[in-house]
Each structure stands twice: as structure tokens, then as C-alpha cells.
C-alpha positions, 0 to 999 in steps of 0.5 A: 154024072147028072147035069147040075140044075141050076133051076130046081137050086133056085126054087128050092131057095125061094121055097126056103125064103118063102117059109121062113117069111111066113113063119116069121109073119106069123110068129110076128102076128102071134106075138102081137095078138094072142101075147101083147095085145092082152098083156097091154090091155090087162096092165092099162088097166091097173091103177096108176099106170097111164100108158102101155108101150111094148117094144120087141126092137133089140139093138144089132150088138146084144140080144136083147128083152123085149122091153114093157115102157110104163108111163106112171100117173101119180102113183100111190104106192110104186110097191103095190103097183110094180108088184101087180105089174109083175103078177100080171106079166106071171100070168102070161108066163112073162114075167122074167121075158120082158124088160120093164122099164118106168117112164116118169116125169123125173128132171135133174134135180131128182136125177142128182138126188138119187145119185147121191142116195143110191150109195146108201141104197147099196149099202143097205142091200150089201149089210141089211141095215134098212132102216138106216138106209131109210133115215139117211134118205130122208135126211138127205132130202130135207125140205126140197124132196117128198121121199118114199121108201118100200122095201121087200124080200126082191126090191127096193122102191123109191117114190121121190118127188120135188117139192119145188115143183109143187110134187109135179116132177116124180121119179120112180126107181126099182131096184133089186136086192138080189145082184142078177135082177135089173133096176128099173128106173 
């Protein structure tokens, strides 16, 4: 019977360690240079879109996308600006790897709006009746909310602004009409 050797166990554990951080370095610094870096430059340079954050933190309970924050100036058409955004990230393969989500300069007002439209936006995506859905949006909105409705075979795009701020308070939302896709907001 061989004596147990306690230092060849040792070294083989810190052999171990050791690869294993240089591989989770390297899949860090691969990641960051030759994938975020060149999708961070590609969609700054979109129009409309001010600031690109890309987060890789995910919370201990789930496991979670990396997440691509937007922080959106004044956007046009939020459907011609989120499709790009999508053909982009496809380029990469990344489209489906990333969670987007829209920084926007919304307050409470536009926050309660939405809330009390979103009925009528699932409405729409269950019955298909769109452009009801449309007309009751911009009744509800009156005089106090700018309203603008996309939609298209994926999504559902709202561009709502606030009047009484003199449209300086926007608010961008996503939202999928097939139930396995995430809104953004």
C-alpha cells in the first residue's frame, strides 16, 4: 500500500485553480474585446441612441442575460430604432443572448399613463383588434400625452411623451405580441 501524498493532492488543486482562472480571465477578456466592445461601438452609432451600457452581472437566484441599457435621445421612430438595434446585435449572433432594456427620461405621470393603456395593449395582442387599441390610446391621452403607436408582426411600440413638460419627459416601451418574448421598457 502507497503512502498518501498530501503534496502531489495539493499541487494538483492549485494547478486546477489556476487554469480555471486563466480560462475565466481569458473568456472575460474575449468577451469584453473581440464581442462588447464592437457591438457597444456599432450601436452608439445608431441614431437616437445616446448611451451604450453592457452589463454581464446577474443576480445569485437566476441566471440571468447579459443586459444592453440604451439611454435613447429623442427618438424619432422607436420601431425603425429598435428594429436596428435588433439587426445589429443579429450580426453578432446576439440578438436573442442580450436583454435590452430602454433608459428613458419617463416620470410618474407617463408611468400611470401606460398602466392604465397596457389593458388595451393586451387586449389588442390577444383579439388582434389593433387599431382600436390605437384609438383608445389616443383617447386616453387627450391633451396631456404626444402618443405614438407602431406596430408590426413582433412588437408592439410606444413612443409616449408629456406635454405638460413640454415633451421633455419621454417614455419608450416594447412590447411583444408573441407571450415568450420580454417587454422592454
Amino acid at each position: 500500500m502507497r503512502n498518501f501524498d498530501y503534496k502531489k493532492v495539493a499541487l494538483g488543486i492549485l494547478t486546477l485553480c489556476l487554469t480555471l482562472a486563466i480560462l475565466f480571465t481569458g473568456q472575460f477578456f474575449w468577451n469584453k474585446y473581440t464581442l462588447n466592445k464592437p457591438i457597444n461601438e456599432t450601436l452608439n452609432s445608431i441614431e437616437g441612441i445616446q448611451i451604450v451600457e453592457i452589463s454581464s452581472e446577474s443576480d445569485n437566484k437566476n441566471i440571468s442575460k447579459p443586459k444592453i441599457f440604451l439611454t435613447l435621445n429623442n427618438v424619432e421612430n422607436i420601431q425603425i430604432l429598435y428594429k436596428e438595434v435588433i439587426n445589429t446585435l443579429s450580426v453578432y449572433n446576439s440578438s436573442e443572448k442580450y436583454e435590452i432594456i430602454i433608459k428613458d427620461t419617463r416620470n410618474e405621470s407617463l408611468e400611470d399613463f401606460y398602466y392604465q393603456v397596457h389593458y388595451y395593449i393586451q387586449e389588442a395582442i390577444t383579439i388582434g383588434n389593433f387599431p382600436n387599441m390605437i384609438e383608445k390610446i389616443r383617447e386616453k391621452a387627450k391633451d396631456e400625452f404626444q402618443v405614438k403607436v407602431y406596430v408590426d408582426t413582433d412588437y408592439i411600440y410606444l413612443d409616449i411623451r408629456d406635454i405638460k413638460t413640454n415633451l421633455t419627459s419621454q417614455m419608450y416601451i416594447v412590447i411583444p405580441r408573441i407571450s415568450y418574448k420580454r417587454e422592454v421598457k
